[in-house]
C-alpha positions in Angstrom: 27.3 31.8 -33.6 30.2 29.9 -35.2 29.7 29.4 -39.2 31.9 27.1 -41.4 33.7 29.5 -43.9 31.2 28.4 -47.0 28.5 29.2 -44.9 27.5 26.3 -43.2 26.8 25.4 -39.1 29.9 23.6 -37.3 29.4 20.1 -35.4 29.1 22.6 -32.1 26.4 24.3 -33.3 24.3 21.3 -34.8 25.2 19.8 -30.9 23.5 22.7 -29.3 20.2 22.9 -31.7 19.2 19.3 -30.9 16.5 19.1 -28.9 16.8 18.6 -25.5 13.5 15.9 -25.4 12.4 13.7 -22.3 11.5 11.0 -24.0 12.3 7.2 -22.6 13.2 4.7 -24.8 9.8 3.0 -24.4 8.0 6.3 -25.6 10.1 7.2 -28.7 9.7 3.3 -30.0 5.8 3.5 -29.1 6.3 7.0 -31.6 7.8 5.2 -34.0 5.0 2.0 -33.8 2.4 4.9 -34.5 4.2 6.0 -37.7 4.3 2.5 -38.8 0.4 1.7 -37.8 -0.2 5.1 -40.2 1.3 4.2 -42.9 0.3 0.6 -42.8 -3.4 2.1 -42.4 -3.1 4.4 -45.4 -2.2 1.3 -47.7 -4.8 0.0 -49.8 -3.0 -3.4 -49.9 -2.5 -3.3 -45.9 -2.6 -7.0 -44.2 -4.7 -6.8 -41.6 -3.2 -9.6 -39.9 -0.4 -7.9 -39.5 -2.3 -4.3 -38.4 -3.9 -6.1 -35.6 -0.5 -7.9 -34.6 0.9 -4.1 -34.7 -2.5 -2.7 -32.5 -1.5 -5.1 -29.9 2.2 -4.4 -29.6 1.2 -1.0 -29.8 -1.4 -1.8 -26.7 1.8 -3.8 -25.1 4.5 -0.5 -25.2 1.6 2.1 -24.4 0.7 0.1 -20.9 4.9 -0.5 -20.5 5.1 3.5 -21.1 2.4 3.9 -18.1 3.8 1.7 -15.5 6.7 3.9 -16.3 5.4 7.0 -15.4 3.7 5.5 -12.8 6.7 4.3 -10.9 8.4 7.7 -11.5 5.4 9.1 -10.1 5.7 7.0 -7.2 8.8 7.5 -6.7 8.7 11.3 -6.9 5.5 11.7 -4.5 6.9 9.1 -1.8 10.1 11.9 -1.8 8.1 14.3 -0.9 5.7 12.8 1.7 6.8 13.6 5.1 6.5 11.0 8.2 2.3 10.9 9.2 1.6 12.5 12.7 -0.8 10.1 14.8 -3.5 12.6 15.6 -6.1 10.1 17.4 -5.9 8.1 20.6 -7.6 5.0 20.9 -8.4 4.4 25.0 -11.0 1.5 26.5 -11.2 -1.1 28.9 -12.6 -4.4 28.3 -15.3 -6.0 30.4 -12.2 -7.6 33.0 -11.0 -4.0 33.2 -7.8 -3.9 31.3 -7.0 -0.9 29.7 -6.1 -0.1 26.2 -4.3 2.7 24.9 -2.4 4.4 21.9 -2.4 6.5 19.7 -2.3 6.1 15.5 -3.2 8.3 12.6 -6.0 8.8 11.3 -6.9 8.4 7.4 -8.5 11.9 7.3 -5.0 12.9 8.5 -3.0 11.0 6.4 -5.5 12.3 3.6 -4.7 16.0 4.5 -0.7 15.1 3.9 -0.5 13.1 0.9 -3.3 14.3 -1.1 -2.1 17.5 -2.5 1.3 15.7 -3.4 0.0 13.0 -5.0 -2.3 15.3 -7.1 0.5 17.4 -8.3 2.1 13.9 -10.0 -1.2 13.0 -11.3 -1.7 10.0 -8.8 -4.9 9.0 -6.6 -6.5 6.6 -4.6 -9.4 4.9 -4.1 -10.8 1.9 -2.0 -12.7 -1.0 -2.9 -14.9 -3.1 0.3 -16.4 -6.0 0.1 -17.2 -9.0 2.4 -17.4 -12.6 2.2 -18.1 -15.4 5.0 -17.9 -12.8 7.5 -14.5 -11.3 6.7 -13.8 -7.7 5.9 -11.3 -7.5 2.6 -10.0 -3.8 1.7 -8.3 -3.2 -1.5 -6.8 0.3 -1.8 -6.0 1.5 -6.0 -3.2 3.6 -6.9 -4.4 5.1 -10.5 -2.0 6.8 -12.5 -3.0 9.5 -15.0 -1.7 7.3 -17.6 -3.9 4.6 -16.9 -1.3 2.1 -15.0 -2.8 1.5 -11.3 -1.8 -0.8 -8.5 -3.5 -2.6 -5.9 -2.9 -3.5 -2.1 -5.7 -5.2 -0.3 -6.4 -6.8 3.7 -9.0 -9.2 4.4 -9.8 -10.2 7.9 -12.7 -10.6 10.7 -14.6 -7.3 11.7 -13.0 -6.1 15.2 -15.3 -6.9 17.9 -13.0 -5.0 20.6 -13.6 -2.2 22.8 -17.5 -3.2 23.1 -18.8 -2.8 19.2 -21.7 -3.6 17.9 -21.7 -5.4 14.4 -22.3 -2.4 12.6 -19.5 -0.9 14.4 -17.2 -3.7 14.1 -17.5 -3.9 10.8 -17.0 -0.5 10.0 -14.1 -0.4 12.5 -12.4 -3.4 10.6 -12.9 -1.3 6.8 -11.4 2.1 8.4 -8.2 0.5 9.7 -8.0 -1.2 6.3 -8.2 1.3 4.3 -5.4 3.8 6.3 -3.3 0.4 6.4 -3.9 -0.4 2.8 -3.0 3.4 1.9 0.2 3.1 3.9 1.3 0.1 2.8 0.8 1.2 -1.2 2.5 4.3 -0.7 5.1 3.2 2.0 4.2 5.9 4.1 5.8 5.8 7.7 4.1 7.3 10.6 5.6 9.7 14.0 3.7 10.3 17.0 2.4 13.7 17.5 4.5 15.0 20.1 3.5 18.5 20.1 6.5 20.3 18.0 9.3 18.7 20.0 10.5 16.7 17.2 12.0 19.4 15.4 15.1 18.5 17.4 17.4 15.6 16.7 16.1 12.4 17.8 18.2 9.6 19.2 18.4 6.6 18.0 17.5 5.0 21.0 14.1 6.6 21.3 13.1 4.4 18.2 11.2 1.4 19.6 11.6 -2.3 18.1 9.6 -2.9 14.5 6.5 -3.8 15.5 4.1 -6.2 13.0 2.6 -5.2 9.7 -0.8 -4.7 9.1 -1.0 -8.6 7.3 0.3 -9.8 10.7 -1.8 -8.0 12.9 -4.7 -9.5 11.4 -3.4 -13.1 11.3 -2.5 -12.1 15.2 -6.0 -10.8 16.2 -7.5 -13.6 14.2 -5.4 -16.3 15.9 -6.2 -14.6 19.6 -10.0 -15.3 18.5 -9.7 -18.8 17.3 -7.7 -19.2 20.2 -10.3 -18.0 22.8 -7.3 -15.9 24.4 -8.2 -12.1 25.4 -5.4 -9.8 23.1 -5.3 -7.5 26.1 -3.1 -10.5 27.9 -0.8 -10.9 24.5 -0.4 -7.1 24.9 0.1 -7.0 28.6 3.0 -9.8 28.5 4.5 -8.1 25.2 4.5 -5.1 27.1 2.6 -3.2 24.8 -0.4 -1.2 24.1 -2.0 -2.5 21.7 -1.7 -5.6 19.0 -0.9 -2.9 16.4 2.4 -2.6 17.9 2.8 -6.3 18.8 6.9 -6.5 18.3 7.4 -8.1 14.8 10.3 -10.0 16.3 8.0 -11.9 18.4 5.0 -12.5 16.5 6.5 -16.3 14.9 6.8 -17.2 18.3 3.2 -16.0 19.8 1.6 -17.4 16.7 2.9 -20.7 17.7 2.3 -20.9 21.3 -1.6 -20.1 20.0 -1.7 -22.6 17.7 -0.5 -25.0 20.3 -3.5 -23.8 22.3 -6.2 -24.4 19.8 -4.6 -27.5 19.1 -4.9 -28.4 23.0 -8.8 -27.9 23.1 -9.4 -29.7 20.0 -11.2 -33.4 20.9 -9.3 -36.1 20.3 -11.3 -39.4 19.4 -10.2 -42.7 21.4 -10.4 -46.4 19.8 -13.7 -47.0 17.3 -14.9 -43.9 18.7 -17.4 -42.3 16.0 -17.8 -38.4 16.4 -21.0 -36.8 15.9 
């Protein structure tokens, strides 16, 4: 240890005995705000105009703090998270016959993944359902320890394919919200289950185009409904399985053309005609 000749510490050493402390800007000022609220608290004379205004600034840096940590949470989890495997199939024919089929993750699945991660950066999850006029909204929460949280929600009809019931349907339409709204919080990207064989290089060209996202898939299935047009055709001409992987490029274009098809079997009303 270096020592100035009259016995006291050089600059190197006072260097290397400051602490070495994480702190962001945003916590050391919310530090320095708790000092203040102290001493402002221990004073007989104390405004409390201004010990109010300084609770609420106080209030404002502590929730800045926690969306902080939360985004660094985020951030460090979503590192971590590798690609989903879809582990379920989905295969049935409608009442003309025509087959659907693919394959998609389940959320027990995903669960299995992410949940240990998330724990170990003090995040979770949790879904809130509800229903109004028929439709099906899902709102997934992303809760920090901290206390900042995030939500993501999907509303849309219950999905009547594949034969359901209404109990089914609805409970069909809630499941694939709730793995969509997970996804779509956390960013999470999904890989077909191909039995180990992607532990090799991939080539680029296996990757198929970017099919819609879970807002348009909804607004697609709901426009095939309004429409009166059986999905299993959009998904036959697309080439595709399923609406789920409905290309993203085209979806502008198919929404239009079913628009154009409501708008065809709409009445029109001739001269003084009155409708009833």
């Amino acid at each position: 240890m270096e020592r100035h000749p009259h016995g006291g510490c050089t600059m190197t050493e006072v260097t290397k005995m400051e602490p070495q402390g994480a702190q962001t800007p945003v916590m050391r000022a919310a530090d320095q705000m708790v000092a203040m609220i102290e001493r402002v608290v221990t004073d007989p004379s104390a405004d409390l105009d201004k010990l109010e205004r300084m609770l609420a600034m106080k209030e404002r840096m502590d929730a800045q703090s926690a969306k902080v940590a939360f985004a660094q949470a985020i951030s460090a989890a979503r590192a971590e998270i590798p690609p989903i495997m879809k582990d379920a199939t989905v295969d049935f024919s409608n009442k003309e016959g025509k087959r659907t089929h693919y394959q998609h993750e389940t959320l027990a699945g995903i669960a299995r993944v992410i949940d240990p991660i998330l724990s170990q950066h003090g995040l979770s999850y949790r879904f809130r359902t509800s229903q109004d006029g028929g439709a099906v909204e899902v709102t997934c929460i992303i809760a920090h320890a901290d206390g900042h949280s995030e939500e993501t929600s999907l509303r849309g009809a219950p999905d009547q394919s594949g034969n359901k019931n209404n109990f089914q349907a609805v409970g069909s339409a809630v499941t694939y919200f709730q793995r969509y709204t997970l996804k779509a919080a956390l960013g999470l990207s999904a890989a077909a289950d191909d039995d180990a064989q992607g532990a090799g290089p991939r080539p680029e060209d296996r990757r198929g185009p970017a099919t819609v996202s879970p807002d348009q898939f909804v607004k697609l299935r709901d426009k095939c409904e309004e429409a009166d047009v059986d999905p299993a055709m959009i998904c036959e001409r697309a080439k595709v399985p399923s609406l789920e992987q409905f290309p993203a490029a085209d979806f502008d274009a198919v929404m239009r053309k079913l628009q154009l098809t409501i708008d065809q079997k709409k009445p029109t009303i001739e001269g003084d005609e009155i409708p009833y």
